[in-house]
N, C-alpha and C positions, 0 to 999 in steps of 0.2 A: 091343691090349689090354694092360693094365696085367699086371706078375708078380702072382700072388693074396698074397702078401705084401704088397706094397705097396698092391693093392688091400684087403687088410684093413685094412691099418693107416690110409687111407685113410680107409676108412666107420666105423671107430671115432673117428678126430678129428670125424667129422661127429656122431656118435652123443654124444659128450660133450660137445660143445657148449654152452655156457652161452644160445644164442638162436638163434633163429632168424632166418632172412632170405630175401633177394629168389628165391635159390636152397638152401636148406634150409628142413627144414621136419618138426619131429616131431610123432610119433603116439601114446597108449596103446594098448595092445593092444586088437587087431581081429578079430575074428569073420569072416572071410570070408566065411560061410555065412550072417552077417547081413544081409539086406538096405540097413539104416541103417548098417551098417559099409561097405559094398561103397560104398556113397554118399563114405561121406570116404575110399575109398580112391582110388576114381575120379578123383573131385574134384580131390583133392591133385596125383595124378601127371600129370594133361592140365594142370593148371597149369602144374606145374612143367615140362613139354614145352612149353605157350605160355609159358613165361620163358625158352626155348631149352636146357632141361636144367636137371639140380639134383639133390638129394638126397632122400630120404623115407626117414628112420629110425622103425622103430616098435617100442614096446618100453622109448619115451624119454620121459619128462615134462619137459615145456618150459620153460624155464627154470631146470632145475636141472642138467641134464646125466645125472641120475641116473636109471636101469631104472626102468621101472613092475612093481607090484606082477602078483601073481598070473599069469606066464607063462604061454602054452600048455606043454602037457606034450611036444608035438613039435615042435617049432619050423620045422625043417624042412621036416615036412610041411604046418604052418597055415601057411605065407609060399613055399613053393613058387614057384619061376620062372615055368616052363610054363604053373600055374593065375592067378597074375597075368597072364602075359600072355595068356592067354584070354581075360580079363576087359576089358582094352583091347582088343583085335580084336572084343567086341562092343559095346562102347560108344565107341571111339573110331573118328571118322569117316575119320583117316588113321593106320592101326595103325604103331606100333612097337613096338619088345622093350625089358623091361628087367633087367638085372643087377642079384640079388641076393646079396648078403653076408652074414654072419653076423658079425659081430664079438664080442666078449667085452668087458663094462665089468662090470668090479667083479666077476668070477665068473659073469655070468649073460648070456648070446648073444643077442642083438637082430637083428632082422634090417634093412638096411637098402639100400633099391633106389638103383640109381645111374638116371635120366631121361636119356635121351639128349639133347644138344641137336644142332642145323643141321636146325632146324624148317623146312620149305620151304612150307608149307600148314598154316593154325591145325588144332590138335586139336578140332573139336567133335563134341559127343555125337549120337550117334543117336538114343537111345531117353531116357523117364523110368524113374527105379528109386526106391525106398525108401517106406517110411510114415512115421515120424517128422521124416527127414534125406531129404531130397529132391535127388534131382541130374535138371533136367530135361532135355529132351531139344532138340536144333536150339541150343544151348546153349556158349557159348565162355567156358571160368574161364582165368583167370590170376591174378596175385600179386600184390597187390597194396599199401599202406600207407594208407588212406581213415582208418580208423579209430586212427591213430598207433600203428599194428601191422603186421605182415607178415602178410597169409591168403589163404586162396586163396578167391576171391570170383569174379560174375560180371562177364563184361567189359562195363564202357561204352564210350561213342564214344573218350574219350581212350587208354583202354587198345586198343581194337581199333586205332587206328593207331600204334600200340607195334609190336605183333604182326605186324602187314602189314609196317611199316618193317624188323621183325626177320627175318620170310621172306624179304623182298626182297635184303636185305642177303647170306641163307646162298645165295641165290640166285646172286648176285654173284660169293660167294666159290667154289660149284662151276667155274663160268665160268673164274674164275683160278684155280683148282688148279696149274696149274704156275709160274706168277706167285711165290703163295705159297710154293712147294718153294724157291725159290731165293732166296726174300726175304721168308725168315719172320720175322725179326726185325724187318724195315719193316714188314710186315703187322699186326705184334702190337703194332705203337707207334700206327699209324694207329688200329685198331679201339679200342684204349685210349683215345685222345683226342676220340673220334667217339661213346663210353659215357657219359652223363650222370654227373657228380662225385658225384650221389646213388649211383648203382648201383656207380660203382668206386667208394666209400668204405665200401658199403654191405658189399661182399665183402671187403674188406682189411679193415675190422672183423670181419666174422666170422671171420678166419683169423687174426688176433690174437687173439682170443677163445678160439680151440681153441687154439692156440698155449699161452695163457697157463695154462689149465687140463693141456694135458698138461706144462709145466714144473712144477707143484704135484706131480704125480705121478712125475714124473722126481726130485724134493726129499722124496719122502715127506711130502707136506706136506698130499695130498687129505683126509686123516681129520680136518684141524681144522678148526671151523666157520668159513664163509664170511662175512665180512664182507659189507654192500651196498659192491655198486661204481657209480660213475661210469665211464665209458668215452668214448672221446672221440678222434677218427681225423681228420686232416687232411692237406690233397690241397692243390696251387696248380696255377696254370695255363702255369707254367711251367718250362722243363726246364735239368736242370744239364748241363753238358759231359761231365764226368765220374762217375757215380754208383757210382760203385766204394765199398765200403763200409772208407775206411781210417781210422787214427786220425788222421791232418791233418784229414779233416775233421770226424769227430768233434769233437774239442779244439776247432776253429772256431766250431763251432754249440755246444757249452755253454757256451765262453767267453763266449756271446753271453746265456746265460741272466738272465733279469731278477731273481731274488732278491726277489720280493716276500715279505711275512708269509706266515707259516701254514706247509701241508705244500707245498712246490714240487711240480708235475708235472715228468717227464722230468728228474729227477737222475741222474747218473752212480750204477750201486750201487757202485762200489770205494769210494766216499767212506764206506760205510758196513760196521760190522763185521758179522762173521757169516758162513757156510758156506752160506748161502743167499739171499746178498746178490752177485750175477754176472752179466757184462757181456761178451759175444760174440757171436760173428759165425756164422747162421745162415742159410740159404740168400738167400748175399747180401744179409743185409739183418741190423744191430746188433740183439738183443736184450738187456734188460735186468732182472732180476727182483729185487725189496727185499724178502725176505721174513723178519720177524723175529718168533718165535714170544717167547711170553710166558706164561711157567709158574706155575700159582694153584692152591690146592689142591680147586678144585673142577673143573679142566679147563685146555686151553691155549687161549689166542686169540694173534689176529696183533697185536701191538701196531704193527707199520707192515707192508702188502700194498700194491708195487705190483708192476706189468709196464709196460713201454713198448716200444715199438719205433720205430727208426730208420732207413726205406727211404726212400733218396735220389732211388729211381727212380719210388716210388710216393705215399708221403706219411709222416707220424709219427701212434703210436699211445700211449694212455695207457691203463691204468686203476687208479685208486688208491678207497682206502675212504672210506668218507664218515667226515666230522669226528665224526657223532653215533654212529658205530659203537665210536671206538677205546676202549679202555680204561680209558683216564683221565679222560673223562667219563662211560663209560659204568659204571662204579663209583661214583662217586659220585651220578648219577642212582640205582641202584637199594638205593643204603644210605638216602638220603633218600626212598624210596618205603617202608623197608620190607622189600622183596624176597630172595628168598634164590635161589641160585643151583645148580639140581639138577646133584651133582657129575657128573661126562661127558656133560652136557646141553649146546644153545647157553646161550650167555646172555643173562638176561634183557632188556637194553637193545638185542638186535639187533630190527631192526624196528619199535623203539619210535616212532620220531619222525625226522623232517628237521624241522633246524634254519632259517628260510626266509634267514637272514640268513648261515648258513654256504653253502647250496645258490649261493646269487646269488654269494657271494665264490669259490667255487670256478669256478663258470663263466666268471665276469668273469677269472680270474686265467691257467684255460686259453684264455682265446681272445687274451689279453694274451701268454703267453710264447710260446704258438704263431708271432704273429708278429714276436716278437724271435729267436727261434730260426731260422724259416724265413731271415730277414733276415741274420743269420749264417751262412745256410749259402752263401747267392749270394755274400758279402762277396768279394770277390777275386777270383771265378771272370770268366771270359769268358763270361757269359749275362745278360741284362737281368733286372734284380727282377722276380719275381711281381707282376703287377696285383692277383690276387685270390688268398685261401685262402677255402674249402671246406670246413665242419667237421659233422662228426657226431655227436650227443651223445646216451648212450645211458643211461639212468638204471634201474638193476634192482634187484631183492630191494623192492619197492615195496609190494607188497601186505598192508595192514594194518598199515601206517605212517599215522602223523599227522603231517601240517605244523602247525609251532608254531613262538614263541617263547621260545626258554630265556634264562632271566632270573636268575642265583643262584642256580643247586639244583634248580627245577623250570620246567617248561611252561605258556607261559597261552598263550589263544585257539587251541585246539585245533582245527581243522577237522574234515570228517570223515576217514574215512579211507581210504586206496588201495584199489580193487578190482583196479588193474591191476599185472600183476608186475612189465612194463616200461614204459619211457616212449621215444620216439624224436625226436628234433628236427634238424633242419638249420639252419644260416646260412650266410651269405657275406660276408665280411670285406674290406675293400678294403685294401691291406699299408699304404697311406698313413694309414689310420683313426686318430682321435685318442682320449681315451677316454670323449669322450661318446656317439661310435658305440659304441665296444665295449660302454656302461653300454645303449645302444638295445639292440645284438643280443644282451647278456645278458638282455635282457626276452624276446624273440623266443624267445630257445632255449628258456627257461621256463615261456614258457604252458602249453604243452601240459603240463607237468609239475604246475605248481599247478592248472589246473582237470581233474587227473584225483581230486583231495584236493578233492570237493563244489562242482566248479563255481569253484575261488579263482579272485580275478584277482590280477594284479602288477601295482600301478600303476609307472609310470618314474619317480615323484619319488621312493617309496620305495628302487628301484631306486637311484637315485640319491646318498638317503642315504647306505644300506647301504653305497654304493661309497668314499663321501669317504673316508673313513679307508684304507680299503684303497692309494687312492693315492699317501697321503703317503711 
């Protein structure tokens, strides 16, 4: 078991979290004594037990990292160990225990469980419970992505032989327990490569993610408003000799950087001024933060936010602001509306609108440096090129945004607008790819993002358009 320090600090990285994922997973505050609460509580943690362990923070609203309102007044006692785990030992059909935390975000204690994982037998429910919120019974949930979301849902045929694959596998590993003691670091490179590129991309994202939000906090930088981000995590298939995190190869792989228009992804921050503009080495792996606030007399915003990271062992992570967010258009957008800006309020252009023709150029431009980058990093080593990258693209702060396009000063053919906070997409890139694939699988990563704005499609010749210029 972890010291309780570091398991705190632990469950609060999970707790502030900007998203959710395959293994995390928040909650608003729960009624235990509610029937339809006891339903999402259930739900959630046999999930997260059939995805072989994970997180349940509650206390958290999703997508923003922030406490939900109105707390229990004991916290303690409403989230209790003992009484959760009761509550599995009657509804779960292979009981286990789980550890709970208390962390502290922003002043106010969250409680959040840690899920066991080395599942040997799916979790499924014994009984039905709830009126509203139903969790049935003879019943197997796991976590799933159907709906271009992470939830915990019930399992179909594809997901039950996940599950089995997954028992069988912790099965295996009891079996080799001394195997493992002596050769743990084979063990943990096998199981790595044997993990679909969705699920490790999916967790190296989230942990870039908590990452990036406790360095805002480590800068005093949490209390300015959040810019929407892009997010964007890439994995290949193949491995370097050396993955040591030094500046030889740093220097290698930027020198390799493409320089296309607009705002670069994964720039070095030294090149940039500023006290919160810093580039080190954290648990073996380069991190990068650009953070440059911008002072107005009605508030501050970030006129440039990114984070990146640089793991040689695992893959490279981005996330920068969208074009329509920054400052300089987003001022001039709401002088031409009119609008006025309520002093230590957000402002008012956050949210407003994606641009569809900056959306596609940013995409097109991370899946472009991605593989001039990665291509940099093999240059010289003794290991053959990556056949393929792996990329995950994560689109938030969505909800109540329009896709349009800005044309001079304002927005025409407005769609409707986002119901959803995030957006999720995968592709697969082949390193050899020219850039009419790349303009393909900028369509690909897409979709799902325009038709959650009423259905849009992206045709590929517009796609295409949009891209010309970009190339020259």
């Amino acid at each position: 078991m972890l010291p309780e320090d570091e398991r705190l600090n632990q469950a609060r990285r999970v707790a502030i979290q900007h998203s959710e994922g395959f293994g995390i997973e928040h909650k608003s505050w729960l009624d235990l004594s509610n029937p339809d609460d006891q339903v999402k509580l259930i739900r959630a943690i046999l999930a997260l037990r059939n995805n072989d362990g994970g997180w349940l923070a509650i206390g958290v609203e999703n997508g923003t990292g922030m406490t939900a309102k109105n707390p229990p007044s004991n916290l303690r006692v409403s989230y209790d160990a003992d009484a959760i785990n009761k509550l599995i030992v009657e509804f779960s059909s292979d009981p286990f225990g789980v550890e709970v935390c208390y962390p502290d975000v922003d002043g106010v204690e969250v409680a959040v469980l840690r899920i066991p994982g080395g599942v040997k037998n799916p979790a499924v429910t014994k009984k039905s419970i709830g009126v509203t919120k139903l969790l049935e019974g003879d019943t197997i949930y796991c976590r799933s992505m159907r709906g271009g979301q992470v939830s915990s849902v019930k399992a179909n045929h594809r997901d039950l032989g996940e599950i089995l694959e997954r028992c069988m596998r912790n099965r295996e590993l009891d079996i080799g327990t001394f195997v493992r003691r002596h050769w743990e670091d084979l063990t943990r490179e096998v199981s790595s490569l044997q993990s679909p590129p969705e699920r490790r991309l999916d967790e190296f994202v989230g942990t870039c993610l908590s990452k990036f939000g406790q360095r805002l906090v480590d800068h005093n930088l949490k209390r300015i408003p959040m810019p929407g981000q892009l997010a964007v995590g890439v994995a290949w298939d193949g491995r370097l000799p050396d993955t040591n995190s030094t500046e030889h190869y740093f220097t290698r792989m930027i020198m390799a950087h493409p320089q296309k228009g607009g705002w670069p992804p994964w720039m070095d921050p030294r090149d940039f001024p500023g006290s919160h503009c810093k580039r080190d080495v954290r648990d073996g792996a380069w991190e990068g933060l650009i953070a440059i606030p911008e002072s107005h007399a009605q508030g501050i915003v970030f006129s440039a936010l990114d984070f990146a990271v640089w793991n040689f062992s695992v893959g490279l992570f981005h996330s920068g602001s969208y074009v329509d967010d920054h400052p300089a258009l987003g001022i001039q957008q709401m002088v031409s509306r009119g609008e006025t800006w309520v002093m230590g309020g957000p402002p008012p252009w956050y949210r407003r609108a994606l641009d569809r023709r900056n959306i596609v150029r940013d995409v097109a431009n991370r899946l472009f440096t991605a593989q001039s980058l990665v291509a940099g990093l093999f240059k010289g080593q003794d290991a053959p090129l990556p056949e393929n990258l792996f990329f995950y693209f994560r689109f938030d702060s969505l909800k109540g945004r329009l896709l349009a396009d800005y044309e001079g000063g304002g927005f025409s053919r407005p769609a409707n607008k986002a119901m959803d906070e995030s957006i999720v997409s995968y592709t697969q890139l082949k390193m050899d790819s020219d850039r009419s694939v790349i303009a393909e699988r900028t369509r690909s990563v897409l979709r799902p993002l325009f038709s959650a704005f009423g259905g849009e499609d992206l045709p590929q010749q517009r796609v295409d358009n949009w891209l010309a210029g970009f190339w020259v």
